[in-house]
N, CA, C and O atoms as a DFTB+ gen file, in Angstrom:
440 C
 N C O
     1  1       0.802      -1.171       0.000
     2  2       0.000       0.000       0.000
     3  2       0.857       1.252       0.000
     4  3       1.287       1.760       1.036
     5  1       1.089       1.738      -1.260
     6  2       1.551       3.064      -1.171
     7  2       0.867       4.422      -1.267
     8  3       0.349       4.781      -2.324
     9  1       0.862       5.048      -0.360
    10  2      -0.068       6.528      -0.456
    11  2       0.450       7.587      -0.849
    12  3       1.654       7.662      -0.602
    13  1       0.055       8.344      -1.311
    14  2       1.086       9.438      -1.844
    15  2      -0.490      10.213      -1.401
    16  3      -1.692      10.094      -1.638
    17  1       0.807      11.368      -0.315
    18  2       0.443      12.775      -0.198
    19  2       0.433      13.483      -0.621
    20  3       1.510      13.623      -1.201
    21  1      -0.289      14.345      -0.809
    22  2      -1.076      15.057      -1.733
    23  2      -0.660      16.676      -0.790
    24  3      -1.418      16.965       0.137
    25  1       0.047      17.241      -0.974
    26  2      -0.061      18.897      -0.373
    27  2      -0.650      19.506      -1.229
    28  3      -0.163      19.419      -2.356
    29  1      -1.850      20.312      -1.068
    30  2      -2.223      21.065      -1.652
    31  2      -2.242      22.846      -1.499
    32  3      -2.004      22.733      -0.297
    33  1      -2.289      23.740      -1.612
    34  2      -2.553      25.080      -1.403
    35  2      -3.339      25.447      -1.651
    36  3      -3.807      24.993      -2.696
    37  1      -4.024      26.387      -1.038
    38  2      -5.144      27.094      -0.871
    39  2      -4.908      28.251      -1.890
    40  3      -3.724      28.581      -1.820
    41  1      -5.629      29.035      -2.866
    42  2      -5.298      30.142      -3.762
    43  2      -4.497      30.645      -2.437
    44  3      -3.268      30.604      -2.393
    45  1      -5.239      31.089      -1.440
    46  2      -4.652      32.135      -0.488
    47  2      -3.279      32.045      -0.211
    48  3      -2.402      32.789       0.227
    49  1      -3.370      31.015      -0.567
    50  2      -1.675      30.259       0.304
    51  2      -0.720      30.401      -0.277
    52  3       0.330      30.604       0.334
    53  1      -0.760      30.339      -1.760
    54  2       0.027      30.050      -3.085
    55  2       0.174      31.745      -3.434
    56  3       1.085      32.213      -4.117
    57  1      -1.011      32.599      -2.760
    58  2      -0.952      34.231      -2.970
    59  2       0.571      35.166      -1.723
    60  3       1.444      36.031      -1.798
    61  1       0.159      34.493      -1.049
    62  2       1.197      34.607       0.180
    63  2       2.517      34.085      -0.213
    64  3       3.416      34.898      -0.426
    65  1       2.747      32.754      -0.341
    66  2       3.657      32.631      -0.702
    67  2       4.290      33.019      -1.821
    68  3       5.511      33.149      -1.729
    69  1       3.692      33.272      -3.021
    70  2       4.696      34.536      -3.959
    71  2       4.829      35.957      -3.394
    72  3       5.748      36.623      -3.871
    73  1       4.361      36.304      -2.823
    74  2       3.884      37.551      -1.903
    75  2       5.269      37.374      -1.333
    76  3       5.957      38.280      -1.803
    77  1       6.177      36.408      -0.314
    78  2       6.966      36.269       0.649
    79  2       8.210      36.505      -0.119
    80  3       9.151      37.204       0.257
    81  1       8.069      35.489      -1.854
    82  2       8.669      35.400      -2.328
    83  2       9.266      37.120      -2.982
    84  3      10.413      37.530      -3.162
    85  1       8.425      37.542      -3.119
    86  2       8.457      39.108      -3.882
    87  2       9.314      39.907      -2.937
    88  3      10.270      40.591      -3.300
    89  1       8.876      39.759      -1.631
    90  2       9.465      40.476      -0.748
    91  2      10.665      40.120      -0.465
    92  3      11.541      40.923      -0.144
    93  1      10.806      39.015      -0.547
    94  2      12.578      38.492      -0.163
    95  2      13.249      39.087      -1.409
    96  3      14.399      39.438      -1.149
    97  1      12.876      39.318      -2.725
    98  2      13.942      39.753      -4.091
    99  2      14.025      40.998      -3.604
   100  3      15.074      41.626      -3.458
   101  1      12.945      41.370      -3.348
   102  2      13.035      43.063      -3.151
   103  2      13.953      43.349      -2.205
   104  3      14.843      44.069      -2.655
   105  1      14.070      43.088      -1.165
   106  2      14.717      43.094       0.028
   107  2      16.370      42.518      -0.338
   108  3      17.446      42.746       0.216
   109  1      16.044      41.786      -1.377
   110  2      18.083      41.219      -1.914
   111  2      17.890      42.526      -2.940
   112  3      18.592      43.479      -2.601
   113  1      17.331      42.680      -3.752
   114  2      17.767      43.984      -4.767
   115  2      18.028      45.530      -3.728
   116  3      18.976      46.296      -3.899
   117  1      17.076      45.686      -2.804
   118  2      17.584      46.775      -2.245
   119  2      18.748      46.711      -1.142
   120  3      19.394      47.691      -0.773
   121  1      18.882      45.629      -0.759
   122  2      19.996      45.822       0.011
   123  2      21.775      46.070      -1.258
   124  3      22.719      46.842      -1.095
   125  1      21.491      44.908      -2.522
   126  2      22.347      45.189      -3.068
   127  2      22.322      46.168      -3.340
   128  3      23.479      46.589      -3.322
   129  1      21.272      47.322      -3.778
   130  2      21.657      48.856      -4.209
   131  2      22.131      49.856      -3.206
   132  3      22.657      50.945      -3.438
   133  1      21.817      49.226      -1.877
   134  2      22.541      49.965      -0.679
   135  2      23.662      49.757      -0.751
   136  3      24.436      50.711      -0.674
   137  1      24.283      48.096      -0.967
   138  2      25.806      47.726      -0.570
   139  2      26.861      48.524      -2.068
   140  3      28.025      48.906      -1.954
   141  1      26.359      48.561      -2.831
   142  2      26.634      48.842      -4.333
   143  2      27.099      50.934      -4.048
   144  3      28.103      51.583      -4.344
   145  1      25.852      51.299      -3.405
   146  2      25.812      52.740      -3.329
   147  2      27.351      53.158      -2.523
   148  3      28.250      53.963      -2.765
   149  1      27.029      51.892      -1.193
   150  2      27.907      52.237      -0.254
   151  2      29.213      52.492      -0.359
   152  3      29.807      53.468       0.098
   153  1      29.722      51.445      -1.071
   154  2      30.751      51.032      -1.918
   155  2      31.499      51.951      -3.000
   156  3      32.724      51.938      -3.114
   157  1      30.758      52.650      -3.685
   158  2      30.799      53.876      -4.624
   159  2      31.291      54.693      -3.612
   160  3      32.501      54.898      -3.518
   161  1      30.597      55.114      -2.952
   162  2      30.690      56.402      -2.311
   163  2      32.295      56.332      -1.223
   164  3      33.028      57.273      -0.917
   165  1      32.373      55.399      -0.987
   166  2      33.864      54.442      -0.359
   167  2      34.613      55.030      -1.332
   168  3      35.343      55.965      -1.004
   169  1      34.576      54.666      -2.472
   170  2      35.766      54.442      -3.143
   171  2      35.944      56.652      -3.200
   172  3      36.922      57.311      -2.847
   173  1      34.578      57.176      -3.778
   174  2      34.434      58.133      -3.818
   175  2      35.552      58.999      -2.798
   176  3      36.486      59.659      -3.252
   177  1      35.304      58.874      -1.622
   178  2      35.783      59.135      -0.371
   179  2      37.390      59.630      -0.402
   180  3      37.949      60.723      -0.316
   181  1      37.835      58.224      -0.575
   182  2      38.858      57.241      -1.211
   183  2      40.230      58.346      -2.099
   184  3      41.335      58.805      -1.809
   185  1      39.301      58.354      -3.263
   186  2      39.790      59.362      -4.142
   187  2      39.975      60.690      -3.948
   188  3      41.021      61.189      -4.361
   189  1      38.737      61.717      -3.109
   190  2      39.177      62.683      -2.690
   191  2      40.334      62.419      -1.770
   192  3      41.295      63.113      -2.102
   193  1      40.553      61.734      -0.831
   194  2      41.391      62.001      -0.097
   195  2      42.326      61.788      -0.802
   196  3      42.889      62.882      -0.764
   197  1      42.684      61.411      -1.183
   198  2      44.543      61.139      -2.060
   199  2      44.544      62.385      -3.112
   200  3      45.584      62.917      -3.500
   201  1      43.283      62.762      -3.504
   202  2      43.817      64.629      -4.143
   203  2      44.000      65.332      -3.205
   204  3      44.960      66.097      -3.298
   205  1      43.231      65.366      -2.022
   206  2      43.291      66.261      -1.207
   207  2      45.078      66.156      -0.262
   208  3      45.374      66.973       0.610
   209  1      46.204      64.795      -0.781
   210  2      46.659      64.635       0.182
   211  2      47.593      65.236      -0.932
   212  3      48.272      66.245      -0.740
   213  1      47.572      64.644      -1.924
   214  2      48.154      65.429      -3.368
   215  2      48.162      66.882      -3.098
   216  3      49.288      67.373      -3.025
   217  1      47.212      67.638      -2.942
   218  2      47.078      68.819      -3.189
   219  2      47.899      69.989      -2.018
   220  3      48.413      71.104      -2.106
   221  1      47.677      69.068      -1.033
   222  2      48.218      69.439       0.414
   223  2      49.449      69.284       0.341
   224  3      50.005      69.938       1.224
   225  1      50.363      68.554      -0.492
   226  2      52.084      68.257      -0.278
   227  2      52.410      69.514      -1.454
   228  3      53.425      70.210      -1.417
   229  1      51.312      69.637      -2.502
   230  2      51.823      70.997      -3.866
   231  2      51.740      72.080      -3.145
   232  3      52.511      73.003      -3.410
   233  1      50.690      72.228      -1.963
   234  2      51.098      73.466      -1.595
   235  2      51.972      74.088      -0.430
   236  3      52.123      75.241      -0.024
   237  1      52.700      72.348       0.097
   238  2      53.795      73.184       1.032
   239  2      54.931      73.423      -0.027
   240  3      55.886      74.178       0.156
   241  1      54.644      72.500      -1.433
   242  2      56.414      73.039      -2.060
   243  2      56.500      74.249      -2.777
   244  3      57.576      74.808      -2.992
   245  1      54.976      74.844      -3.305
   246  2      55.044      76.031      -3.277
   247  2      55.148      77.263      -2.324
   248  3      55.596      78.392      -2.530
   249  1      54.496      76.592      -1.026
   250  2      55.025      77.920      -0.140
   251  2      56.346      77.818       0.447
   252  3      56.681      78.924       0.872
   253  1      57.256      76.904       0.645
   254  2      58.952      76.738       0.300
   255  2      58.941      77.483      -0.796
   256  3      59.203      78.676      -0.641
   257  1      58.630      76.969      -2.215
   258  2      59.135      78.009      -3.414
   259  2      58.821      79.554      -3.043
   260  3      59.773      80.324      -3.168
   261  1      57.805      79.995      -2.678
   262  2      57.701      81.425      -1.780
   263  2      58.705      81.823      -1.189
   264  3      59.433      82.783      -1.439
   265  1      58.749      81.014      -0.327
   266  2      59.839      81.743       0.953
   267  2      60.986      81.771       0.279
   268  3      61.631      82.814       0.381
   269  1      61.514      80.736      -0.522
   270  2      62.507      81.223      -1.336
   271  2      62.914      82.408      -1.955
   272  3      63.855      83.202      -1.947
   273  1      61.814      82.212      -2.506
   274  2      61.967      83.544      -3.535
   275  2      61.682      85.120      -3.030
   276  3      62.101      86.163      -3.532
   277  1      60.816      84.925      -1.852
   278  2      61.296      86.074      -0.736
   279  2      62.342      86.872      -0.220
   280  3      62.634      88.055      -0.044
   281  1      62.887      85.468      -0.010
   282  2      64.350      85.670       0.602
   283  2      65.373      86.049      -0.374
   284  3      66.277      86.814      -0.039
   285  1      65.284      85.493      -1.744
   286  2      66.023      86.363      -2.487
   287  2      65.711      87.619      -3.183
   288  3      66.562      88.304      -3.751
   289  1      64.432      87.901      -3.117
   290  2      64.333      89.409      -2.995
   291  2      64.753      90.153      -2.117
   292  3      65.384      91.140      -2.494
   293  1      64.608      89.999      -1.074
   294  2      65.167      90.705       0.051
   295  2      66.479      90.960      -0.191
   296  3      66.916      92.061       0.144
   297  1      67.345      90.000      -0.810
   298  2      68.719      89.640      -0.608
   299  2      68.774      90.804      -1.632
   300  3      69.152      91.906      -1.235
   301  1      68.336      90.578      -3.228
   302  2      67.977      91.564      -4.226
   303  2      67.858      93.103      -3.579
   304  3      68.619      93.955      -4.036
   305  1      66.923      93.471      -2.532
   306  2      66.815      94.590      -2.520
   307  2      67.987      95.379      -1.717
   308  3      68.248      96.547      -2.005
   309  1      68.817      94.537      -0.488
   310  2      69.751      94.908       0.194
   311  2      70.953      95.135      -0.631
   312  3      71.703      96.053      -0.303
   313  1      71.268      94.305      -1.813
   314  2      72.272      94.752      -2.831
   315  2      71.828      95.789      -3.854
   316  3      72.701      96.490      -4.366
   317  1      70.500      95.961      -4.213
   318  2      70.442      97.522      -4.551
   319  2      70.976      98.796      -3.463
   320  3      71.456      99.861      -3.849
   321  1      70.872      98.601      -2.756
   322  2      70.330      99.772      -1.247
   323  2      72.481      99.817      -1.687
   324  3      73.123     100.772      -2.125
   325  1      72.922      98.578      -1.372
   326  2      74.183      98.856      -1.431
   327  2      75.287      99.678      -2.523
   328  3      76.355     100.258      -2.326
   329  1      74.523      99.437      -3.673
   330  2      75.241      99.218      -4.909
   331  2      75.295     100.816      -4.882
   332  3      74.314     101.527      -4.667
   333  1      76.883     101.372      -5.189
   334  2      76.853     102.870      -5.010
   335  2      77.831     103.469      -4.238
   336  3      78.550     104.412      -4.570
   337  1      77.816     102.750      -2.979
   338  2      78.072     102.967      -1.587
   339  2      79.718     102.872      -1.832
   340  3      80.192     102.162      -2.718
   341  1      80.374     103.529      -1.099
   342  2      81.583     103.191      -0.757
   343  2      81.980     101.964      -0.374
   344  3      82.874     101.373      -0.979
   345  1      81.444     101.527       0.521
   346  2      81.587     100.146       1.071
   347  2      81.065      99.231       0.104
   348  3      81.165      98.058       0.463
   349  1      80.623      99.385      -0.833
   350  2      80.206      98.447      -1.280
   351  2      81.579      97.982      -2.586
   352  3      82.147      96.944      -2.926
   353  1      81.631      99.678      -3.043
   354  2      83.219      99.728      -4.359
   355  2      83.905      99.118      -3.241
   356  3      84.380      98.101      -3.747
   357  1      84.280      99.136      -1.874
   358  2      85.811      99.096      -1.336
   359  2      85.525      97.356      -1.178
   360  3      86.430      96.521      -1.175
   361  1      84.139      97.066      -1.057
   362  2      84.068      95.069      -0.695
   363  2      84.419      94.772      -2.067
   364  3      85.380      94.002      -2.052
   365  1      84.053      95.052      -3.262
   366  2      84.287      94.771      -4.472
   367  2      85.260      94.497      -4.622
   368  3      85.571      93.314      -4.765
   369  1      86.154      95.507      -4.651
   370  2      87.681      95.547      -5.074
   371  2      88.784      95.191      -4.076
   372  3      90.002      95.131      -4.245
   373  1      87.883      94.927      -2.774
   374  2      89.132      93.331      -1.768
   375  2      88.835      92.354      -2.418
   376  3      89.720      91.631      -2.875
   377  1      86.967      91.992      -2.696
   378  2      86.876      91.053      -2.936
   379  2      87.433      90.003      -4.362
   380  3      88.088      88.968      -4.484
   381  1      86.790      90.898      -5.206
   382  2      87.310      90.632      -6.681
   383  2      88.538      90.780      -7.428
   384  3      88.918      90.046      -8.340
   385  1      89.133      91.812      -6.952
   386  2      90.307      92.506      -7.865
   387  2      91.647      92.513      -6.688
   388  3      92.682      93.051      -7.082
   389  1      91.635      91.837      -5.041
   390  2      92.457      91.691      -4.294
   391  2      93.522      93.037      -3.978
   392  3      94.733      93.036      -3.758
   393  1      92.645      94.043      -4.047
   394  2      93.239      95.675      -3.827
   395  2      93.162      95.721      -2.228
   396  3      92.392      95.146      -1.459
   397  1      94.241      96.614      -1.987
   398  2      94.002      97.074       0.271
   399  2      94.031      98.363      -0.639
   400  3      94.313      98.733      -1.779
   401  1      93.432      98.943       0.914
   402  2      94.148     100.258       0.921
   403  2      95.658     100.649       1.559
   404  3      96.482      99.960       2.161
   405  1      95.650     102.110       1.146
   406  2      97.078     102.407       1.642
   407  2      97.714     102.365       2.798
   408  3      98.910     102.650       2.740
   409  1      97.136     102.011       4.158
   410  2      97.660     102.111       5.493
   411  2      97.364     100.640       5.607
   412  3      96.980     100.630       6.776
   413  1      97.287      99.542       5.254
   414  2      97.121      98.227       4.946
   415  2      98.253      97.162       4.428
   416  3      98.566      97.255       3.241
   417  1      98.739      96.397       5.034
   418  2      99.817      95.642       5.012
   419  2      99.958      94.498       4.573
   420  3      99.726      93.918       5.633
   421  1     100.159      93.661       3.835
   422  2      99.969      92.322       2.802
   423  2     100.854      91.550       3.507
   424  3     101.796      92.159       4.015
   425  1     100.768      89.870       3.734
   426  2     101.230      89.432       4.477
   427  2     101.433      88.085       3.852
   428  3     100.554      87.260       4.101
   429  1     102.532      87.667       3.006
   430  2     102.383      86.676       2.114
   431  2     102.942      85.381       2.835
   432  3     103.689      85.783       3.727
   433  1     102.892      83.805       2.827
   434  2     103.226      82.728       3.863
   435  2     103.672      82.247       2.403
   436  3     103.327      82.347       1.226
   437  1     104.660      81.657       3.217
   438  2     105.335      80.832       1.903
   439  2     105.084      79.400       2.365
   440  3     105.441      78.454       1.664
């Protein structure tokens, strides 16, 4: 004697259960568009920061290149201020052309 059971569903039942079914895809499609969004916006993140870390190292070597170039203006403007000056012909011509003056004594080492 073999019986075979018979499960049947009720419309109602068979309505529910695609019903459960609908809701479980929905619930995997929206979570993937959450994990998907999340993920984007990660990477998003991601990328600003490495311009922003980029951008942050260009502008200490330009404000070094600043101060540089500050400093040799300055340097620039103190050798105008000089250029003229007595002291400046008398550094010249120890410096460059190895001239004393006359009450000045040369002192050669062999």
């Amino acid at each position: 004697m073999t019986s075979k059971i018979n499960f049947s569903y009720s419309k109602q039942d068979q309505k529910y259960k695609k019903y459960k079914e609908k809701a479980a895809m929905i619930r995997i499609i929206v979570s993937l568009l959450v994990i998907l969004s999340l993920a984007i916006v990660i990477v998003e993140i991601s990328e600003q920061s490495q311009e922003m870390n980029r951008l942050d190292l260009e502008n200490r070597e330009l404000n070094e290149k600043l101060e540089l170039a500050k400093q040799e203006q300055n340097s620039i403007q103190d050798l105008e201020k000089k250029v003229g000056t007595n002291e400046f012909i008398e550094q010249i011509a120890r410096d460059e052309l190895g001239l004393v003056t006359l009450d000045e004594y040369i002192f050669i080492e062999d």
